[in-house]
mmCIF file of the N, C-alpha and C atoms, coordinates in Angstrom:
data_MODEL
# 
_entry.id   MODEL 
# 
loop_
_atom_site.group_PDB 
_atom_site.id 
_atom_site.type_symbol 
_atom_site.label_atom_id 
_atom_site.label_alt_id 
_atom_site.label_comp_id 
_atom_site.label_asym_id 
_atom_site.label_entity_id 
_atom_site.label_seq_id 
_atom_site.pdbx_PDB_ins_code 
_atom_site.Cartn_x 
_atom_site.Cartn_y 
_atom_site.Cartn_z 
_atom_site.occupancy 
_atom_site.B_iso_or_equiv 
_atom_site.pdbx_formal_charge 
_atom_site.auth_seq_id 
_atom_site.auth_comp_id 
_atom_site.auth_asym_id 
_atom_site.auth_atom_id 
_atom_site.pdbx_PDB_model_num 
ATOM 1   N N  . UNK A 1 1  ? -12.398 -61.125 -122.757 1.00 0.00 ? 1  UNK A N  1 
ATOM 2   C CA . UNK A 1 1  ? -12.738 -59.756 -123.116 1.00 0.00 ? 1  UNK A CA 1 
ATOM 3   C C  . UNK A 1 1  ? -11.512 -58.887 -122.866 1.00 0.00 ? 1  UNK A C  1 
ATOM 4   N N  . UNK A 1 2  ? -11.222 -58.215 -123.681 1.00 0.00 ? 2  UNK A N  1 
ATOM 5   C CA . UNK A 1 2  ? -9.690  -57.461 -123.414 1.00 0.00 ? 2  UNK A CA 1 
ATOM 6   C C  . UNK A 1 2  ? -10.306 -56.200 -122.547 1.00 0.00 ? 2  UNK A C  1 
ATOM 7   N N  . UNK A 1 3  ? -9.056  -55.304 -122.075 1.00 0.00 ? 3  UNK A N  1 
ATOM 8   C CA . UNK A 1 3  ? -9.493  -54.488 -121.149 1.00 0.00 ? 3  UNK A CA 1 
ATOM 9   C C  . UNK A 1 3  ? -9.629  -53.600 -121.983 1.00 0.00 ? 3  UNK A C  1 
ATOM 10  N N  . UNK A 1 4  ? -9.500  -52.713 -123.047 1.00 0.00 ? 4  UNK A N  1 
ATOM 11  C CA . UNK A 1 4  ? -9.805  -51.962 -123.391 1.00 0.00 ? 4  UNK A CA 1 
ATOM 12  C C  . UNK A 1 4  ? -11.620 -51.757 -124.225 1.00 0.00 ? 4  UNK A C  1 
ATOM 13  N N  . UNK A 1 5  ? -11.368 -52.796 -124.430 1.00 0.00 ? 5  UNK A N  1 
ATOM 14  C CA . UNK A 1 5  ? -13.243 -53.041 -124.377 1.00 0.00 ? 5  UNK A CA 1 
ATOM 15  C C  . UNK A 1 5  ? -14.090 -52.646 -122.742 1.00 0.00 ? 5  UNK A C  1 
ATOM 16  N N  . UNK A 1 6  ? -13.591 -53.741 -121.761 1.00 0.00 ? 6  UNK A N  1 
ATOM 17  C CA . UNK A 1 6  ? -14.206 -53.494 -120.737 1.00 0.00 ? 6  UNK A CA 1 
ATOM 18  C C  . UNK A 1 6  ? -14.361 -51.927 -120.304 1.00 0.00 ? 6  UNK A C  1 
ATOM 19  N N  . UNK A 1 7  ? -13.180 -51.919 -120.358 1.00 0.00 ? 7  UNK A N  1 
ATOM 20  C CA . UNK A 1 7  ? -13.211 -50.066 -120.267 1.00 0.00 ? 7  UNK A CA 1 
ATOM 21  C C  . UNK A 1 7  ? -13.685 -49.286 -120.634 1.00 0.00 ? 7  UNK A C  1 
ATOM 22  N N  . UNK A 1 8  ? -14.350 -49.143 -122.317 1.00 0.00 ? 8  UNK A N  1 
ATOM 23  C CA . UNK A 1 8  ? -15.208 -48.450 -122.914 1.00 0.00 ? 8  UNK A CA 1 
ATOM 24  C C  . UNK A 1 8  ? -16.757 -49.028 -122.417 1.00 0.00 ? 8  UNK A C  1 
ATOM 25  N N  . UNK A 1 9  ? -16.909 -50.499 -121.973 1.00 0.00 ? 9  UNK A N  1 
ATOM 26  C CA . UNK A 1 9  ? -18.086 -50.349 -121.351 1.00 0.00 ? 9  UNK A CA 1 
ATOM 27  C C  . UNK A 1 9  ? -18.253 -49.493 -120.013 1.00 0.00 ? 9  UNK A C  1 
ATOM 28  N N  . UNK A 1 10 ? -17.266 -49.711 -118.906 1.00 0.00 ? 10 UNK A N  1 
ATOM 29  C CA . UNK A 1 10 ? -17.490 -48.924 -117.830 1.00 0.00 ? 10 UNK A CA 1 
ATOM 30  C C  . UNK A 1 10 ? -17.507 -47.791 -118.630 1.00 0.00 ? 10 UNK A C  1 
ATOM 31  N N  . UNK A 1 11 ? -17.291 -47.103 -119.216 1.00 0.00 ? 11 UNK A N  1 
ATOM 32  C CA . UNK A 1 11 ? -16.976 -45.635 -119.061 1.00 0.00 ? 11 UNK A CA 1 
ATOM 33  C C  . UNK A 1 11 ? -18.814 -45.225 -120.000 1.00 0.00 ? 11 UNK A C  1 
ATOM 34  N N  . UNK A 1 12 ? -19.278 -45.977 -120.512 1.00 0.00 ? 12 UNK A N  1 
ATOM 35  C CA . UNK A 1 12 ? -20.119 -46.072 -121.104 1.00 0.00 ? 12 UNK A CA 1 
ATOM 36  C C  . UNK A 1 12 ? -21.580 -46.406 -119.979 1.00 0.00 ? 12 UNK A C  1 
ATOM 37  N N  . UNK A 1 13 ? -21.144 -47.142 -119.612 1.00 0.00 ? 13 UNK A N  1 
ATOM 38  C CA . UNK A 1 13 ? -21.951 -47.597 -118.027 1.00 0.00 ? 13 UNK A CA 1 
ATOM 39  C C  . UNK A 1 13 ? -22.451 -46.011 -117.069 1.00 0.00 ? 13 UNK A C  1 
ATOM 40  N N  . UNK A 1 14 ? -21.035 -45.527 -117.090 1.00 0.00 ? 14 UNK A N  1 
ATOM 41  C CA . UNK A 1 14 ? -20.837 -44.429 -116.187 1.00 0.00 ? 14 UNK A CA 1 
ATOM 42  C C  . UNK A 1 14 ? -21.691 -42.918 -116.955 1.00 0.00 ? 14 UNK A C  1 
ATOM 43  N N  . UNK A 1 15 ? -21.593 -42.743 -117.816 1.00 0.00 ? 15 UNK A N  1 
ATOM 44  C CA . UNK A 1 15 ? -22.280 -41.677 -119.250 1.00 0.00 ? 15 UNK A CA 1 
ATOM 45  C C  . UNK A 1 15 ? -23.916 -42.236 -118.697 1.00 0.00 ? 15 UNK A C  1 
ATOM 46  N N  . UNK A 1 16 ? -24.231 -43.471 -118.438 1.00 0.00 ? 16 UNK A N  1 
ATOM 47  C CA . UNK A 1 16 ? -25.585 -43.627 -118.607 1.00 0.00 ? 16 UNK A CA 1 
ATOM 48  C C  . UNK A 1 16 ? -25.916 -43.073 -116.910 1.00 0.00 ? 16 UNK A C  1 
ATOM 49  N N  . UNK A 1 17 ? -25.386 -44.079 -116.017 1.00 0.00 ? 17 UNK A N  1 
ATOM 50  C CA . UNK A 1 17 ? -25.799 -43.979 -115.127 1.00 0.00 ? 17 UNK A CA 1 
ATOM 51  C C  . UNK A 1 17 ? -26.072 -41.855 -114.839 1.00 0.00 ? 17 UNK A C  1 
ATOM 52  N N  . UNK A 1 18 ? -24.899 -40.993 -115.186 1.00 0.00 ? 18 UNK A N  1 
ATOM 53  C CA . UNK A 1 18 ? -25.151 -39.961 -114.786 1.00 0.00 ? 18 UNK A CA 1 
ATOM 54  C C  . UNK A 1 18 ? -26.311 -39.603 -115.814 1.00 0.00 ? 18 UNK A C  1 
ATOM 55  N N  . UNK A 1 19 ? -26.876 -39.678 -116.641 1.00 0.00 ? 19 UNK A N  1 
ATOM 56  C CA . UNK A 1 19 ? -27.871 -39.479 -117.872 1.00 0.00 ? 19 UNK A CA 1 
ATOM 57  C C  . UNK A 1 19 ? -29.288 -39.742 -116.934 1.00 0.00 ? 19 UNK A C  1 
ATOM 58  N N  . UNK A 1 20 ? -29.116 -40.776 -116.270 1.00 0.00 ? 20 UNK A N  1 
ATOM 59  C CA . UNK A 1 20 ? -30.270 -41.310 -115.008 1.00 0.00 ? 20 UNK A CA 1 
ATOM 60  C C  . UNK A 1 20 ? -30.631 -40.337 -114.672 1.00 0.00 ? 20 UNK A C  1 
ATOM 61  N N  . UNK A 1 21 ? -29.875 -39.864 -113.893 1.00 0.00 ? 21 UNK A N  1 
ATOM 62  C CA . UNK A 1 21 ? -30.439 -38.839 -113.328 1.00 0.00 ? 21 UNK A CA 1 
ATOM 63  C C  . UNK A 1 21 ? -30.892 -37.710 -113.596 1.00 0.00 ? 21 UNK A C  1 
ATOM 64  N N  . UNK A 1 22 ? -30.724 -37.647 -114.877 1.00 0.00 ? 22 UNK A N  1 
ATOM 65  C CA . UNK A 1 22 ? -31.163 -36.282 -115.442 1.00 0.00 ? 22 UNK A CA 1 
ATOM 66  C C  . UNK A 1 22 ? -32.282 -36.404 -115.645 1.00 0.00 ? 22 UNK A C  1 
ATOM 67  N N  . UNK A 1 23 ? -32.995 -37.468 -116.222 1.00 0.00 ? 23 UNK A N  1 
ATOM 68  C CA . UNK A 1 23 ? -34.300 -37.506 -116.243 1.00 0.00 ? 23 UNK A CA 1 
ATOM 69  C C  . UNK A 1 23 ? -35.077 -38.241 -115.615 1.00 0.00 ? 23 UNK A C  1 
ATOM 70  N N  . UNK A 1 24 ? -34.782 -38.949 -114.454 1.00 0.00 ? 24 UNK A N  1 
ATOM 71  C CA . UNK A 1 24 ? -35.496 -39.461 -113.526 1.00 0.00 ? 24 UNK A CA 1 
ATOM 72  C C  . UNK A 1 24 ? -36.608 -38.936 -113.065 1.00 0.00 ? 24 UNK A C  1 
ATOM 73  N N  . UNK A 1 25 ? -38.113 -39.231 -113.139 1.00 0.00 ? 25 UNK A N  1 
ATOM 74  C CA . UNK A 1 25 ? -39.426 -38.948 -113.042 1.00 0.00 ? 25 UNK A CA 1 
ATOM 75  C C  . UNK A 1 25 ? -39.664 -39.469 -111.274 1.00 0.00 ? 25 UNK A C  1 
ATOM 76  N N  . UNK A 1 26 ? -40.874 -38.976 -111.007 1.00 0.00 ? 26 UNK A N  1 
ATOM 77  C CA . UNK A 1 26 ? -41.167 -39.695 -109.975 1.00 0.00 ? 26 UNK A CA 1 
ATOM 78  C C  . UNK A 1 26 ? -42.100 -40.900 -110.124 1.00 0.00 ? 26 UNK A C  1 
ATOM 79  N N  . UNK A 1 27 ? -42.589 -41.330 -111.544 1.00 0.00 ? 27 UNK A N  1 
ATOM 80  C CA . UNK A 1 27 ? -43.123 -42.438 -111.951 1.00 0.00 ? 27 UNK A CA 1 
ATOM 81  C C  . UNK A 1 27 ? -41.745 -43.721 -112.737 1.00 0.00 ? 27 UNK A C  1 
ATOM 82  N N  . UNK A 1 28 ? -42.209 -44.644 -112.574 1.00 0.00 ? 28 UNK A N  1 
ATOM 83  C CA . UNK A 1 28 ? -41.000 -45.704 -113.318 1.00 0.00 ? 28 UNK A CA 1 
ATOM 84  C C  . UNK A 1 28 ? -42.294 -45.715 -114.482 1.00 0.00 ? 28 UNK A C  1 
ATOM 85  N N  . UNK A 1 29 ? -40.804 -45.919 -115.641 1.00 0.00 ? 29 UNK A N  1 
ATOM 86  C CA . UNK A 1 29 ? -41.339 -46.304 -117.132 1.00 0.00 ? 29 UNK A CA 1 
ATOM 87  C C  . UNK A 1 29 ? -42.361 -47.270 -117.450 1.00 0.00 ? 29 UNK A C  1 
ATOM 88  N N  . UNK A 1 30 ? -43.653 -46.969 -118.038 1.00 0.00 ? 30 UNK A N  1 
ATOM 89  C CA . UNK A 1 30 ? -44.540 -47.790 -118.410 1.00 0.00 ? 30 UNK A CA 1 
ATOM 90  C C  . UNK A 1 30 ? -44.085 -49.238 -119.251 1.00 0.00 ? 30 UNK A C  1 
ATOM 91  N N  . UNK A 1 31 ? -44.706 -50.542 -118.866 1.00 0.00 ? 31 UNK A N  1 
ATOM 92  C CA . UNK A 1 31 ? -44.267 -51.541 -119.303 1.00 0.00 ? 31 UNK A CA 1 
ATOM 93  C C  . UNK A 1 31 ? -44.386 -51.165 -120.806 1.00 0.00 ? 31 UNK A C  1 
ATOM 94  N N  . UNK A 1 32 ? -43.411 -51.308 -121.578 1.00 0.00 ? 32 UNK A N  1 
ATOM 95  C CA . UNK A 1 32 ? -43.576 -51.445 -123.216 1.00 0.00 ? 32 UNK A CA 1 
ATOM 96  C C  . UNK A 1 32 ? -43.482 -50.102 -123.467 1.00 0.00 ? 32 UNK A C  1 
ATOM 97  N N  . UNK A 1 33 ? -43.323 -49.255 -123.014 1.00 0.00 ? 33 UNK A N  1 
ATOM 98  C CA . UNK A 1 33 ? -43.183 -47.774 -123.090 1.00 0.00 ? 33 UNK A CA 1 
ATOM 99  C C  . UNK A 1 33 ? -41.776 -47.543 -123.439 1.00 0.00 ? 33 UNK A C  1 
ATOM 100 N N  . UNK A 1 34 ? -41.510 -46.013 -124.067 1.00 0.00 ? 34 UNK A N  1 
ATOM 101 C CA . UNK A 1 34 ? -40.299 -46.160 -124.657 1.00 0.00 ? 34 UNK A CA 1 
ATOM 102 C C  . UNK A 1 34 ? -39.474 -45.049 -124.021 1.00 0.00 ? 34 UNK A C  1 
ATOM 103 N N  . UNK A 1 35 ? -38.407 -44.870 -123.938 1.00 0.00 ? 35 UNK A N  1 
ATOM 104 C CA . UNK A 1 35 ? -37.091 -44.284 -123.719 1.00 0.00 ? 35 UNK A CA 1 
ATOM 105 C C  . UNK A 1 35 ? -37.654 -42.873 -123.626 1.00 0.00 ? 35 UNK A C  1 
ATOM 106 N N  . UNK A 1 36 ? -37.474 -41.914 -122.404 1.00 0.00 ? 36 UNK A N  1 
ATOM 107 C CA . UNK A 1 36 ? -37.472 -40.021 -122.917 1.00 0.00 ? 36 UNK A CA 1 
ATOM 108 C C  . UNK A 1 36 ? -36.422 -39.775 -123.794 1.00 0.00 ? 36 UNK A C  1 
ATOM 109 N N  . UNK A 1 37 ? -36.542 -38.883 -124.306 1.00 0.00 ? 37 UNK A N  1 
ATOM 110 C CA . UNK A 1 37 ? -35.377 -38.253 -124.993 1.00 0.00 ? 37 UNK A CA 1 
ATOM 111 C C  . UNK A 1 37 ? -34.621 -37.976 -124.228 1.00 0.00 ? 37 UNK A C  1 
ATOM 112 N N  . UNK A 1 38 ? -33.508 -37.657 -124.082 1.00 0.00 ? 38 UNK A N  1 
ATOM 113 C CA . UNK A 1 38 ? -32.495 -37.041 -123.418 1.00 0.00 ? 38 UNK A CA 1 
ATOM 114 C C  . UNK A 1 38 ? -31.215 -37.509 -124.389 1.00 0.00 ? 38 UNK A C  1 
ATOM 115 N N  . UNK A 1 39 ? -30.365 -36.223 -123.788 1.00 0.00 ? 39 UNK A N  1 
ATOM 116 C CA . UNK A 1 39 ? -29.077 -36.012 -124.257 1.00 0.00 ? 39 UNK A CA 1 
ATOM 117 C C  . UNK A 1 39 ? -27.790 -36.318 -123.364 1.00 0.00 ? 39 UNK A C  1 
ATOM 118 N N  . UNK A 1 40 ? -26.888 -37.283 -123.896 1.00 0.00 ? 40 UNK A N  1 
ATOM 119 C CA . UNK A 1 40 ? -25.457 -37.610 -123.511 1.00 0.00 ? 40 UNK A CA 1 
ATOM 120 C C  . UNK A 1 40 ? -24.544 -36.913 -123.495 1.00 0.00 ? 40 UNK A C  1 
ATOM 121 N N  . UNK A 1 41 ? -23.510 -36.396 -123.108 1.00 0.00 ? 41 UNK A N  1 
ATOM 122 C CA . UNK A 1 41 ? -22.060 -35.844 -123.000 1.00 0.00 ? 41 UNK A CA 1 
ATOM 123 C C  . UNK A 1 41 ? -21.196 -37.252 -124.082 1.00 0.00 ? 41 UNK A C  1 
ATOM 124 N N  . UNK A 1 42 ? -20.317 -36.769 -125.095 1.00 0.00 ? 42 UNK A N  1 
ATOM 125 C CA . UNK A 1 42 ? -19.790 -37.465 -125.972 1.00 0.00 ? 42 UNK A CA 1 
ATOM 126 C C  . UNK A 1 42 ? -18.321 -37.929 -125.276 1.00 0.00 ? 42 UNK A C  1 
ATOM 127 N N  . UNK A 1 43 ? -17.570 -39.572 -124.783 1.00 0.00 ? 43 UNK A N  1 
ATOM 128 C CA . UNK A 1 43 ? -16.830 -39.591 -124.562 1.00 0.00 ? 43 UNK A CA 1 
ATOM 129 C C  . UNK A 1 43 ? -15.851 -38.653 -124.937 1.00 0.00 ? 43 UNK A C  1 
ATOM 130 N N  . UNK A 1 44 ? -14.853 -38.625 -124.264 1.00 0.00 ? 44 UNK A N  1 
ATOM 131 C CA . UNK A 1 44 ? -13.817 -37.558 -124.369 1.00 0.00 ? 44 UNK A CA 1 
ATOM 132 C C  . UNK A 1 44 ? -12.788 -38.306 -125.592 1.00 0.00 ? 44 UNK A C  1 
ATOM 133 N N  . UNK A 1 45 ? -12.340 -39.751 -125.066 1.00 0.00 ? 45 UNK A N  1 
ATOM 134 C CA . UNK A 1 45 ? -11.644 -40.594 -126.280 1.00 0.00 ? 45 UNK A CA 1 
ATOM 135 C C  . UNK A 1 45 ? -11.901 -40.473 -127.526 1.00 0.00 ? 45 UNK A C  1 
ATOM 136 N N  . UNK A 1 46 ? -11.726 -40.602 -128.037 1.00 0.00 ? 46 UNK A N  1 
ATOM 137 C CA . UNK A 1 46 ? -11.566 -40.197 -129.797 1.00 0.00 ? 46 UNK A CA 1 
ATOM 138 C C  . UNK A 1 46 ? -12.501 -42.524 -129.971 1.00 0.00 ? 46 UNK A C  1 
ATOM 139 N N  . UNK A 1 47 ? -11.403 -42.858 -129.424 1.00 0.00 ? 47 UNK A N  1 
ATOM 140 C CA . UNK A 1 47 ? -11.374 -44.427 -129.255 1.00 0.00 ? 47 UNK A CA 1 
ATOM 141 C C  . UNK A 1 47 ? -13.200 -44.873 -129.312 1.00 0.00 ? 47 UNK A C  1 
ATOM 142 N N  . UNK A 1 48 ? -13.529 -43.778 -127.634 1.00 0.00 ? 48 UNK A N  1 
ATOM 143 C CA . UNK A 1 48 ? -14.525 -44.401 -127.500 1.00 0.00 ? 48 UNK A CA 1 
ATOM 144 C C  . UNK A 1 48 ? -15.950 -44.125 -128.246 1.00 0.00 ? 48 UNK A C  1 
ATOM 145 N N  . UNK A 1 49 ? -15.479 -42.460 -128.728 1.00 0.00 ? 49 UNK A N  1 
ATOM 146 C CA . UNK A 1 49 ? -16.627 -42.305 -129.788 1.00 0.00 ? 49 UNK A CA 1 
ATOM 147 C C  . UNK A 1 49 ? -16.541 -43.314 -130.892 1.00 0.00 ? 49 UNK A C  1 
ATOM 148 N N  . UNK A 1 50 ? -15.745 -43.398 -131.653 1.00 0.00 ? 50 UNK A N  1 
ATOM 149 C CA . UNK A 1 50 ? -16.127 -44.789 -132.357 1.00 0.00 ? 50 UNK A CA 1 
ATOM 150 C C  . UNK A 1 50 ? -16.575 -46.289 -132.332 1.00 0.00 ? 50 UNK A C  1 
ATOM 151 N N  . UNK A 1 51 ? -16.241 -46.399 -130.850 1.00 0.00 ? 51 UNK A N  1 
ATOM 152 C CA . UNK A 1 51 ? -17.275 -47.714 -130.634 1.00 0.00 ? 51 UNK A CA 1 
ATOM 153 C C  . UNK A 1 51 ? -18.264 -47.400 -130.384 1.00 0.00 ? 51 UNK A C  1 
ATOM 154 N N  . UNK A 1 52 ? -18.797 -46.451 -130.034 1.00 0.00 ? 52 UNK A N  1 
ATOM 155 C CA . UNK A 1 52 ? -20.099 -45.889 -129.777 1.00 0.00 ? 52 UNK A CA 1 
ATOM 156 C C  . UNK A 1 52 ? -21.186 -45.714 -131.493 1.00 0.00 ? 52 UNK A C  1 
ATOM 157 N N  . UNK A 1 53 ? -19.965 -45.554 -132.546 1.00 0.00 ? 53 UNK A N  1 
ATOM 158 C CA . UNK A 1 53 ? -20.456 -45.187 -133.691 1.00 0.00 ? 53 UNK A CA 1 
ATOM 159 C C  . UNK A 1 53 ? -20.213 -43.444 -133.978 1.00 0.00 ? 53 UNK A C  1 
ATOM 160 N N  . UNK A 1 54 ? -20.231 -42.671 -133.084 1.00 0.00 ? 54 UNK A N  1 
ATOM 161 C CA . UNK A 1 54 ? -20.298 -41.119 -133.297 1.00 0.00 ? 54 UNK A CA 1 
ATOM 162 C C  . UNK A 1 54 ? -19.556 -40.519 -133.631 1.00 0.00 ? 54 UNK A C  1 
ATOM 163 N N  . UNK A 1 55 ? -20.003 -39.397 -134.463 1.00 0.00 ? 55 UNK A N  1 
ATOM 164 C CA . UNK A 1 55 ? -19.362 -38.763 -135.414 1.00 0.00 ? 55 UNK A CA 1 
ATOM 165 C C  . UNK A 1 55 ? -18.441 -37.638 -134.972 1.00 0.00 ? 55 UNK A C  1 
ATOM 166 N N  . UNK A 1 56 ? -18.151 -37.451 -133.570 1.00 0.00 ? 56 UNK A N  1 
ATOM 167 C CA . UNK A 1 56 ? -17.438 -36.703 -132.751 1.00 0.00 ? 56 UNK A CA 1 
ATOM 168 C C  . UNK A 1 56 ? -17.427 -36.539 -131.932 1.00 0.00 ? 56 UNK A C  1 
ATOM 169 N N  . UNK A 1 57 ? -17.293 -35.641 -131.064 1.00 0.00 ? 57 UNK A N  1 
ATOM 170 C CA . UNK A 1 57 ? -17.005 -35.207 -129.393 1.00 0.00 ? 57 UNK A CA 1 
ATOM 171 C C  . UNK A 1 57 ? -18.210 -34.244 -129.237 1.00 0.00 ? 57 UNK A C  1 
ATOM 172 N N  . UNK A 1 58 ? -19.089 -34.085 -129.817 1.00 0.00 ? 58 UNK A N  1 
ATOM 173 C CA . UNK A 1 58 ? -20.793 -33.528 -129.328 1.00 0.00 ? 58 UNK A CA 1 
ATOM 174 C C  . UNK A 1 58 ? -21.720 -34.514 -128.751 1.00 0.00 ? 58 UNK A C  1 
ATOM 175 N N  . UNK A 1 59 ? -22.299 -33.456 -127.700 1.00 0.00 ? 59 UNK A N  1 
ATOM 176 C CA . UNK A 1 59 ? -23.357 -33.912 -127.252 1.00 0.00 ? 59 UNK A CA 1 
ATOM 177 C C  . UNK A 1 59 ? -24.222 -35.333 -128.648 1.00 0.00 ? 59 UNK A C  1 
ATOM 178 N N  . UNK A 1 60 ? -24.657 -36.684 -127.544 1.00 0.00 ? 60 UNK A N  1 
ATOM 179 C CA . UNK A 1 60 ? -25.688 -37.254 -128.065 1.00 0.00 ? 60 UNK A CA 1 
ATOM 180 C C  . UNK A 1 60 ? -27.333 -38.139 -128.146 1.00 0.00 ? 60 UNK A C  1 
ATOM 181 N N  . UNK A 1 61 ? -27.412 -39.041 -128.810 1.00 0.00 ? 61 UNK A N  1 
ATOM 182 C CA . UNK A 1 61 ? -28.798 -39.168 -127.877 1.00 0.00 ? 61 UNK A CA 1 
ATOM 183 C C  . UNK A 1 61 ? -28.401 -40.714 -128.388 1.00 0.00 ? 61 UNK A C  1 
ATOM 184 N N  . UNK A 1 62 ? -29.051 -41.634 -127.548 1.00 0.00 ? 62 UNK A N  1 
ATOM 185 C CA . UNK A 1 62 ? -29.152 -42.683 -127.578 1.00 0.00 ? 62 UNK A CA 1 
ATOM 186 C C  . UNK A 1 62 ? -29.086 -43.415 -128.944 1.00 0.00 ? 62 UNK A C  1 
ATOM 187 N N  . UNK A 1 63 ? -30.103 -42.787 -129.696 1.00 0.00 ? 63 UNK A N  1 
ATOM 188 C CA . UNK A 1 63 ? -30.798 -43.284 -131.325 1.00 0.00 ? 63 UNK A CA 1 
ATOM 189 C C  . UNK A 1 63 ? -29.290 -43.108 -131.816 1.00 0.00 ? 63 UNK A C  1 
ATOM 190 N N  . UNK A 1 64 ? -28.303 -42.137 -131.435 1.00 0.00 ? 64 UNK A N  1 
ATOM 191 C CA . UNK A 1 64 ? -27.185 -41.993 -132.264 1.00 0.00 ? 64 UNK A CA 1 
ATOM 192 C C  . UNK A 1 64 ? -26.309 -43.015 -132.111 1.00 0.00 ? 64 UNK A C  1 
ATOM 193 N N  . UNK A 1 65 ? -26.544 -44.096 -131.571 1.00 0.00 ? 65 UNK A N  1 
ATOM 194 C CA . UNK A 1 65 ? -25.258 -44.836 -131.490 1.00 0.00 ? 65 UNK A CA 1 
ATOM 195 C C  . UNK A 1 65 ? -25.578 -45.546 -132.275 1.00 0.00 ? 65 UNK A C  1 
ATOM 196 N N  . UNK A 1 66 ? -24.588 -46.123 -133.542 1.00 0.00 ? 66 UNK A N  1 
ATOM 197 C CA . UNK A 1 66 ? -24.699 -47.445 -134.572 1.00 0.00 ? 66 UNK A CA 1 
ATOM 198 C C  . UNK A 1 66 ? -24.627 -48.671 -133.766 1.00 0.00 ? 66 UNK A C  1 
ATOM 199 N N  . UNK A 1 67 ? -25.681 -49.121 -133.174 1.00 0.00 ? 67 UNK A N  1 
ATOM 200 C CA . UNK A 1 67 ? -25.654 -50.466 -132.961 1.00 0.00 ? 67 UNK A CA 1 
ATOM 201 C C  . UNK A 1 67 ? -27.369 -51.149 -133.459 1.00 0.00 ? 67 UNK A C  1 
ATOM 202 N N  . UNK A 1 68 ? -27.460 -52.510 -134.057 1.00 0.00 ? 68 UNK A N  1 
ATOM 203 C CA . UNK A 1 68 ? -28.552 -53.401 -133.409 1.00 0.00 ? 68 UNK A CA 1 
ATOM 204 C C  . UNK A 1 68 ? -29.712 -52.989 -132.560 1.00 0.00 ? 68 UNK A C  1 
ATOM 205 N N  . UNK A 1 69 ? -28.720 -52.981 -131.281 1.00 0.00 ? 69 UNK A N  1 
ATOM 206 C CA . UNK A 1 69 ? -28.987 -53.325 -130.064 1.00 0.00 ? 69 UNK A CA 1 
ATOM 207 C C  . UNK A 1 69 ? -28.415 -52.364 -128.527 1.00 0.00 ? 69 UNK A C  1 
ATOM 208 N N  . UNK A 1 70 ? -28.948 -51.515 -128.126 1.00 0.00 ? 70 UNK A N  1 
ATOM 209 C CA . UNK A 1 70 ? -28.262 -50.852 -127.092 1.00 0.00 ? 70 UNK A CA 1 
ATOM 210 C C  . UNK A 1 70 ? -29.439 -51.305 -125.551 1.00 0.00 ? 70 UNK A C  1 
ATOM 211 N N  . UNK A 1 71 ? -28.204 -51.813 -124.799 1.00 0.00 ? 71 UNK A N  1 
ATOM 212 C CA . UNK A 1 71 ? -28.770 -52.711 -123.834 1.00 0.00 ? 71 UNK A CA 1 
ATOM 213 C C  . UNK A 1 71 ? -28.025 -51.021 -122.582 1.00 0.00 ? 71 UNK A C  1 
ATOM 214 N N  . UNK A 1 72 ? -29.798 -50.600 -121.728 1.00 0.00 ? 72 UNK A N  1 
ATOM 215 C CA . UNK A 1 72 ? -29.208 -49.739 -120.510 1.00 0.00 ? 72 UNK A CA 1 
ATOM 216 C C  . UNK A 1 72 ? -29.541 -50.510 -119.520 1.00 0.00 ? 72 UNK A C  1 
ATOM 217 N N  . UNK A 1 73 ? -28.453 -50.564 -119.013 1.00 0.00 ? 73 UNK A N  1 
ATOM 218 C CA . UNK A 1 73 ? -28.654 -50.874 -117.094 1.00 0.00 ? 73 UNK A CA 1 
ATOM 219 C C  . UNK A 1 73 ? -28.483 -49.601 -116.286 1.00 0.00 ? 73 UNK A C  1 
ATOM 220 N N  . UNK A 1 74 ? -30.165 -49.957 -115.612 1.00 0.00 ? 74 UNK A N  1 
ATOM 221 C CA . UNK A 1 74 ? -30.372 -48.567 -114.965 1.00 0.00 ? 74 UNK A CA 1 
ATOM 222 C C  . UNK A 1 74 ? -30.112 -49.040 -113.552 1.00 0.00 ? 74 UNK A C  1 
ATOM 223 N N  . UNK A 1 75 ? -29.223 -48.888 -112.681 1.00 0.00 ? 75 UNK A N  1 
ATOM 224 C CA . UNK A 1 75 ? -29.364 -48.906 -110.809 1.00 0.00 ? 75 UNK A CA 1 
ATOM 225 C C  . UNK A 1 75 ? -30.077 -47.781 -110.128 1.00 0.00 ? 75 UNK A C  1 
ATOM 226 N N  . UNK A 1 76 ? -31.229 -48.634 -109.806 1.00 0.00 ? 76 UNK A N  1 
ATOM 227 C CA . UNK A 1 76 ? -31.788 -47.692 -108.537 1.00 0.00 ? 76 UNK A CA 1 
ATOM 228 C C  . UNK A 1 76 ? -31.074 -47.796 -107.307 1.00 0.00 ? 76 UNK A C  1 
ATOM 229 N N  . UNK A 1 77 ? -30.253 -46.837 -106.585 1.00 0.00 ? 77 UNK A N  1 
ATOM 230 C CA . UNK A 1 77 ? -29.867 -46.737 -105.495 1.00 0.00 ? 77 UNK A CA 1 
ATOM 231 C C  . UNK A 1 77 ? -30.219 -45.684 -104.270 1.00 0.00 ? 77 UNK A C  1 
ATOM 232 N N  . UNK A 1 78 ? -30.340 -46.014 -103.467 1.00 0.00 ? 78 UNK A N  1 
ATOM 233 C CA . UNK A 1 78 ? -31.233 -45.311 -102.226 1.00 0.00 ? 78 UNK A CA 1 
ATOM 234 C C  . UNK A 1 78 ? -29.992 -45.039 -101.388 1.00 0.00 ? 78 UNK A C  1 
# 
């Protein structure tokens, strides 16, 4: 995996994890239940909005990224 990939995942990793917290409930997500809405801050890279798919440096939401498949890893930390 080259580093500039890895890198757009951390930095992508990092966009989610602070996104966590924005809408963190005091209930966890119902099994089979789907995603709240919420809104992202648009990498700053030019680079990384396009692996992301997005059409610029605005705010976005999840549904906006051109992929398949968007896999979140959420850490609960205490």
């Amino acid at each position: 995996m080259s580093i500039r990939r890895r890198w757009r995942e951390m930095a992508l990793s990092v966009v989610l994890l602070a996104a966590g917290a924005a809408w963190a409930g005091d209930q966890p997500p119902a099994v089979g239940g789907t995603l709240p809405d919420f809104t992202l801050a648009a990498p700053k890279a030019a680079e990384d909005q396009k692996y992301l798919g997005l059409a610029g440096p605005t705010d976005f939401k999840i549904g906006d990224i051109q992929a398949a498949v968007v896999i979140i890893e959420i850490f609960n930390m205490y």
